[in-house]
C-alpha positions in Angstrom: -63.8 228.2 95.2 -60.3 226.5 94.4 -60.5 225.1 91.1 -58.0 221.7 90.4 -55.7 222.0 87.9 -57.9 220.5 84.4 -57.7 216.8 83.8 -60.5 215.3 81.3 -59.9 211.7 83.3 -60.8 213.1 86.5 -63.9 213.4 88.6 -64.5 215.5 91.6 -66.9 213.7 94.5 -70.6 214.9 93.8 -71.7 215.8 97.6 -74.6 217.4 96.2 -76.4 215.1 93.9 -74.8 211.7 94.5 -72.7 210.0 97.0 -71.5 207.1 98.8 -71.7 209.2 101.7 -75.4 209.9 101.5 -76.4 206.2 101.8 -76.3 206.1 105.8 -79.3 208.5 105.5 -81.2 206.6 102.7 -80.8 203.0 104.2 -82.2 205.4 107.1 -85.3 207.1 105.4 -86.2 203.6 103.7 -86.5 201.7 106.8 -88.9 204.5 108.3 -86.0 206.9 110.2 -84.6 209.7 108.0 -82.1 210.5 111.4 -79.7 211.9 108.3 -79.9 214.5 105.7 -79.3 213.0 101.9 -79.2 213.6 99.2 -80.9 210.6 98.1 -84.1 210.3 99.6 -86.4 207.0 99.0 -88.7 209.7 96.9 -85.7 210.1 94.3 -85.9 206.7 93.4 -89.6 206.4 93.6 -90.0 205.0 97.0 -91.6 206.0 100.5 -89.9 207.0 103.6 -90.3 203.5 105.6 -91.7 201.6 102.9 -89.3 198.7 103.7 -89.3 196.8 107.2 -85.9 195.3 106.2 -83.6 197.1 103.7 -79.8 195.2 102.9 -77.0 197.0 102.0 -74.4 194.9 100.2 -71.2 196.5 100.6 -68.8 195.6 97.4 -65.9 196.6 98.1 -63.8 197.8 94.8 -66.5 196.6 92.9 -66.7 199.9 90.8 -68.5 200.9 88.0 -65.5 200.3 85.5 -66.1 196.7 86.8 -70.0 197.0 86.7 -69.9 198.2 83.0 -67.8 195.2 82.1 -70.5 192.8 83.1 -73.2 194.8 81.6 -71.5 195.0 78.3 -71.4 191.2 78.6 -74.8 191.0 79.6 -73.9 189.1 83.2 -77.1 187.6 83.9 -77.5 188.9 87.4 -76.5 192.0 86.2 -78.9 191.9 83.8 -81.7 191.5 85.8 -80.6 194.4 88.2 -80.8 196.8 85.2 -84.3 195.2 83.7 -86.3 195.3 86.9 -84.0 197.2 89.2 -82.5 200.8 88.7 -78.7 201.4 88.4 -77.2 204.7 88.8 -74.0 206.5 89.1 -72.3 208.2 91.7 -69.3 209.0 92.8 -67.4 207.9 95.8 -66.0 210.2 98.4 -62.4 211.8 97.8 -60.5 210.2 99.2 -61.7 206.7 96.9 -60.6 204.7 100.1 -61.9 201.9 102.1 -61.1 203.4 105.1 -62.9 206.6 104.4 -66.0 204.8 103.0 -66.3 201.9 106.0 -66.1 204.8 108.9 -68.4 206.8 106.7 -70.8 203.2 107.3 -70.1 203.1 110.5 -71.0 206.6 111.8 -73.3 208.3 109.0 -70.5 211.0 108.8 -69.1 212.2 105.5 -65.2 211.8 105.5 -64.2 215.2 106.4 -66.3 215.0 109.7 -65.2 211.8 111.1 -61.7 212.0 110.0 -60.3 208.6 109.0 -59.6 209.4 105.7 -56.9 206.7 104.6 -55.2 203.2 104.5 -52.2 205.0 107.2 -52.4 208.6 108.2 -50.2 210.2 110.9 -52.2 210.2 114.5 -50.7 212.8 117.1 -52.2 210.1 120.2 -49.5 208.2 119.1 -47.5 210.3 117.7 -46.8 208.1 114.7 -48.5 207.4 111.0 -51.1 204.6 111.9 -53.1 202.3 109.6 -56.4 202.5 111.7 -58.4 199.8 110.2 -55.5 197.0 111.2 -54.8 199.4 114.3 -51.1 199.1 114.0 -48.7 201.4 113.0 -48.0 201.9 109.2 -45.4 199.7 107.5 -45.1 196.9 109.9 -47.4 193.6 108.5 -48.8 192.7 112.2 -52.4 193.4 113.1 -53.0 195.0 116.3 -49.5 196.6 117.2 -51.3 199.5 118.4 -53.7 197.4 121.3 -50.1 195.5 122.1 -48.8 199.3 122.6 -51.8 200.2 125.6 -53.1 202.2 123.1 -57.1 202.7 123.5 -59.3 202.5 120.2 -61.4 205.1 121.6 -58.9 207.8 121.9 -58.0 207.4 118.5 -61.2 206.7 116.3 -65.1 208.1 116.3 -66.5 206.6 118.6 -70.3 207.7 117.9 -71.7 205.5 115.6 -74.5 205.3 113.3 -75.6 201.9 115.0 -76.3 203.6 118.0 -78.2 206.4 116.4 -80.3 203.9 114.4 -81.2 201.8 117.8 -81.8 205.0 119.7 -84.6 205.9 117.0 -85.9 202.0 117.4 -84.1 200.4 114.1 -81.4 197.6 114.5 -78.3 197.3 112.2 -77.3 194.2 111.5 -73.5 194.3 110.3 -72.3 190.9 108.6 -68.7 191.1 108.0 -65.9 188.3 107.8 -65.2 186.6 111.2 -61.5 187.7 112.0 -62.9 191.3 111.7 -65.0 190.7 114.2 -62.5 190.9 117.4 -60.1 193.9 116.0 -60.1 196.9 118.1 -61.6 199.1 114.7 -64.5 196.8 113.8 -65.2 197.3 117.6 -65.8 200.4 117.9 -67.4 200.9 114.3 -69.9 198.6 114.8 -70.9 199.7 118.8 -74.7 199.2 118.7 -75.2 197.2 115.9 -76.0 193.0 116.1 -72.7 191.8 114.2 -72.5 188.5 112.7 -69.0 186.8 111.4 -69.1 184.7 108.3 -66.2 182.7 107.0 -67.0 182.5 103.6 -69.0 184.2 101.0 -71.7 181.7 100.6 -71.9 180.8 104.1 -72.0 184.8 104.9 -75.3 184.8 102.4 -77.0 182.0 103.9 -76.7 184.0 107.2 -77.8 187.0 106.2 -81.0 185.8 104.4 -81.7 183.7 107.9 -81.7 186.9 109.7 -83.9 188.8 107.4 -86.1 186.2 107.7 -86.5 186.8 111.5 -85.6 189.7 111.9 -86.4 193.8 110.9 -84.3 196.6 110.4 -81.0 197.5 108.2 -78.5 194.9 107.0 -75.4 195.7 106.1 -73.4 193.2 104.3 -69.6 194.1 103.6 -67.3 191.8 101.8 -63.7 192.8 100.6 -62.8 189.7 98.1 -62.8 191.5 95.0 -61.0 194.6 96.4 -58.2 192.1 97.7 -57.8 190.5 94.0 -57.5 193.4 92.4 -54.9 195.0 94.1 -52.8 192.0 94.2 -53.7 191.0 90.4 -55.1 194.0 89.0 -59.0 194.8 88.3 -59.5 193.6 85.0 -57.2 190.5 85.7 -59.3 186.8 85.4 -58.7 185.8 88.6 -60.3 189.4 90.0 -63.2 189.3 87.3 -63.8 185.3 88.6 -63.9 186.7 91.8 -66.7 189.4 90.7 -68.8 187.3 88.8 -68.6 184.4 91.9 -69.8 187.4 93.8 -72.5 188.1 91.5 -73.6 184.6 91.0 -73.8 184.0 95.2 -75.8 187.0 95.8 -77.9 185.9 93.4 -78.2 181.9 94.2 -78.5 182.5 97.9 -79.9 185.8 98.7 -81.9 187.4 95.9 -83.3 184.1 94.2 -84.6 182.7 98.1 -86.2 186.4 98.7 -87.9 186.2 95.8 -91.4 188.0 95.8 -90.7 189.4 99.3 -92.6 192.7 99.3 -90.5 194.2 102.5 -87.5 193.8 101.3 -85.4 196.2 99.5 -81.6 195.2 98.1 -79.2 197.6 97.7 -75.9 197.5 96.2 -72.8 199.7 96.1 -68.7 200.0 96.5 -67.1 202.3 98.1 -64.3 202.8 94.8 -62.8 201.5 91.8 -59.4 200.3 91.3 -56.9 201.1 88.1 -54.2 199.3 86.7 -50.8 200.1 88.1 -47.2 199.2 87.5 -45.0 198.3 90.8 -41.6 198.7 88.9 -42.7 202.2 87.3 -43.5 203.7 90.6 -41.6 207.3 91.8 -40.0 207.1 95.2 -40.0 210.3 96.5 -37.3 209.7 99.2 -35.1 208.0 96.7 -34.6 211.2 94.3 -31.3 213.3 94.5 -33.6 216.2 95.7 -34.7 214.6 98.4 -31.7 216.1 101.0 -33.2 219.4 100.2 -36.7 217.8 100.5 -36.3 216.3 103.6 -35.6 219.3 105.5 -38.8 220.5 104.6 -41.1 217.6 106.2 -41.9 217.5 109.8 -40.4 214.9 112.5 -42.1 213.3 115.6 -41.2 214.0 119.3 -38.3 211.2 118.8 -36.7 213.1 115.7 -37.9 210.7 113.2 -39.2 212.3 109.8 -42.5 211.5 109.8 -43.4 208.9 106.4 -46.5 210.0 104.0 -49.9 209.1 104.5 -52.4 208.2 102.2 -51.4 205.7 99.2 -49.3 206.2 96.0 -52.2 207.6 94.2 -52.9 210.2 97.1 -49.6 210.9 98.9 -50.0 213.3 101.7 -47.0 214.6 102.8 -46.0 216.3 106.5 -44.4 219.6 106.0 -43.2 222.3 108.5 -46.2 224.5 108.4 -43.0 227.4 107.5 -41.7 225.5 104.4 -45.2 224.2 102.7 -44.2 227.1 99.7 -40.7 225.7 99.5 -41.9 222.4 99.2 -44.6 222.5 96.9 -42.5 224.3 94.7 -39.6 221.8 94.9 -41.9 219.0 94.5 -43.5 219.8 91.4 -39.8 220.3 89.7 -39.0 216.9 91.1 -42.1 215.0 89.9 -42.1 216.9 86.5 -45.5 217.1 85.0 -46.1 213.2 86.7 -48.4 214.7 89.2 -50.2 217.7 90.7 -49.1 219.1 93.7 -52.0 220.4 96.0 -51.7 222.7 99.5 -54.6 220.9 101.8 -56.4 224.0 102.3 -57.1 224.3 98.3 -58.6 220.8 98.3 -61.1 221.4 101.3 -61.5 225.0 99.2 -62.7 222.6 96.2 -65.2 221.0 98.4 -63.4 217.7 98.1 -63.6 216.4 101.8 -67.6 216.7 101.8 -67.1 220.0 104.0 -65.7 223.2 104.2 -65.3 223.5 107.7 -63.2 219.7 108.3 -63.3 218.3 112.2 -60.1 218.8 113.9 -59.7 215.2 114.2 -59.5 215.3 110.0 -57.6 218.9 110.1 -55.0 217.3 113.1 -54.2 214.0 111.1 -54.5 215.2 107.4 -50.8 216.1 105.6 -50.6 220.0 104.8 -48.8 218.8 100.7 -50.8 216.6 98.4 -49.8 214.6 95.4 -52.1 213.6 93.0 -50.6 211.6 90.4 -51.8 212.3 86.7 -53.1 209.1 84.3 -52.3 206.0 86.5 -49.3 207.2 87.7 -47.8 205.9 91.5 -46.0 208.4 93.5 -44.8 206.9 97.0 -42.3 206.5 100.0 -39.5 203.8 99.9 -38.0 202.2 103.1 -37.0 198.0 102.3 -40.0 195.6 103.8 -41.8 198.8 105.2 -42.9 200.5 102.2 -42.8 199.1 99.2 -44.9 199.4 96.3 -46.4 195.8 95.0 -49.8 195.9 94.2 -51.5 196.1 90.6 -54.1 197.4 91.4 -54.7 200.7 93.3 -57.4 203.3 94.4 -57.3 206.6 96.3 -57.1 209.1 93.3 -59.4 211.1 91.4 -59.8 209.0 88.2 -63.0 208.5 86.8 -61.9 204.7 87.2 -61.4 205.0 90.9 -64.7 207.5 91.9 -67.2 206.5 89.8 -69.4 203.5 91.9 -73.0 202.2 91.1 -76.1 202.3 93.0 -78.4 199.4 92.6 -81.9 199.2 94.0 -83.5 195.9 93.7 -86.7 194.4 94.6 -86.3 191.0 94.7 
């Protein structure tokens, strides 16, 4: 097995033990249908296999365990309660720490090297252009849905088998909450093919919903909101206005959800995130493209049918490059004397080697759309791809790398 290059800050996805991506199966085994191996089985955590005719799944998004520990060290009073009559654990998210890795993982009860959408914009041979799959667009242009206005078909282009449809097959509904203008887009579609969806507006409102429908209805609940993700990349995740947004979260859950379902005896709560965020710095990020080695560099990386070097996927803390399959040597070893000692420059087939993508044997859908170079930045570095109003690095906040900061994620179980 390919062993990463040592860095006491990192940590490698625990498929084994602990993972994001063996949830599907225990929201599964809880509600009475183990349809999915895991890892964590109710009996882990002192449960039975369908013990719970309604188990929720609240889906914090970015709310990591960095962010978790700074409410516990402050003693948040929901959080609080979660540790004293709850259990909290850690795991690790899947590599990579991305929300479009995690929400398809939701969505089909596949682990990320199986189902194949594995980042924010990754290059997609349909097209024949790097896509961002979850707007369904293609990558640097700001309007949703570019890819629908293009005749392009969702189906063609993302998994279409879904963990809904496996759950209502086996006589257990999913009911996905998720915020209204997700509900139409051509992604959320397909993801959620099977399940009972319901839009919300806002946070509270979404709540309210979702303990009306557990009160009629049974089966899984999956609750996904992306608020705090979206204030700390633009602010950063220990900024106040990120932590206000957290401990709002916190405080709703608990005024409208857990608080009203007091007592309930069929009703299990868990909570989760998909990643972590760390501080970054816009200004001190490395354009890759910019550097005076880049003419050399640039021969090196593959084009599209129209002769157009293709741009990176992934994010500036996981920058997968296209390279000629003939050059990959040449390039890795030019890269690593450009980026001197600010990152680690990985061939694709030593990360799957590592176990990183959840499997040794990746789908071709992940092997197809999946760069052959990858660049790791080291501490909280930013490594990315510069072309004016297209890509542009501007966020403070970022995830997709193997810091402890951006894998580690809680699990909560709660009986309320």
């Amino acid at each position: 097995m390919f062993i990463l290059d040592h860095d006491p800050l990192r940590v490698l996805p625990d498929y084994e033990k602990g993972n994001f991506a063996h949830l599907p199966g225990l929201l599964a085994a809880l509600a009475g249908k183990p349809v999915l191996p895991t890892a964590l089985t109710p009996e882990r955590f002192g449960f039975q296999t369908g013990q719970f005719s309604r188990v929720v799944f609240l889906f914090l998004d970015s709310f990591g365990w960095n962010q978790f520990s700074y409410f516990r060290h402050r003693r948040h009073r929901v959080v609080q309660r979660w540790l004293e009559r709850g259990q909290v654990h850690k795991i690790t998210a899947q590599f990579p720490p991305t929300t479009a890795a995690h929400v398809t993982t939701m969505g089909t009860g596949q682990v990320v090297g199986e189902h194949g959408v594995f980042e924010w914009q990754y290059y997609e041979p349909v097209v024949d252009e790097v896509i961002v799959p979850l707007l369904f667009s293609y990558a640097g242009e700001k309007t949703r849905g570019t890819l629908r206005d293009a005749y392009v078909d969702a189906r063609e282009i993302l998994p279409t088998q879904t963990l809904a449809t496996r759950l209502k097959e086996a006589g257990i509904t999913l009911h996905s909450f998720v915020p209204k203008e997700y509900i139409p887009t051509p992604y959320n579609q397909i993801m959620t093919q099977g399940a009972e969806v319901v839009g919300y507006r806002t946070l509270a409102g979404g709540l309210v919903a979702l303990k009306r429908a557990i009160d009629r209805h049974e089966g899984i609940f999956q609750f996904y909101t992306p608020f705090i993700d979206s204030n700390a990349h633009n602010y950063g995740p220990f900024d106040y206005r990120t932590l206000a947004e957290a401990d709002a979260t916190l405080l709703l859950i608990d005024r409208f959800l857990l608080h009203p379902l007091r007592g309930r005896e069929d009703v299990l709560i868990i909570v989760s995130a998909d990643h972590g965020q760390v501080r970054v710095e816009p200004q001190e990020t490395f354009y890759l493209n910019l550097q005076p080695e880049f003419q050399e560099l640039r021969c090196y990386l593959r084009a599209n049918r129209k002769g157009r070097i293709l741009p990176p996927g992934g994010s500036p803390r996981d920058l997968f490059l296209y390279v000629r399959p003939e050059y990959v040597g040449r390039a890795q070893t030019l890269l690593r004397k450009m980026l001197g000692g600010r990152a680690d420059v990985y061939r694709i087939e030593q990360l799957i080697d590592a176990g990183l993508f959840g499997v040794k044997d990746p789908s071709p859908d992940f092997m197809k759309r999946v760069g052959n170079l990858v660049i790791l930045p080291r501490g909280t570095g930013t490594v990315w791809w510069y072309e004016k109003k297209r890509f542009e690095m501007t966020l403070h906040g970022l995830h997709g790398g193997l810091s402890r900061d951006e894998m580690e994620v809680p699990l909560v179980l709660y009986r309320p």
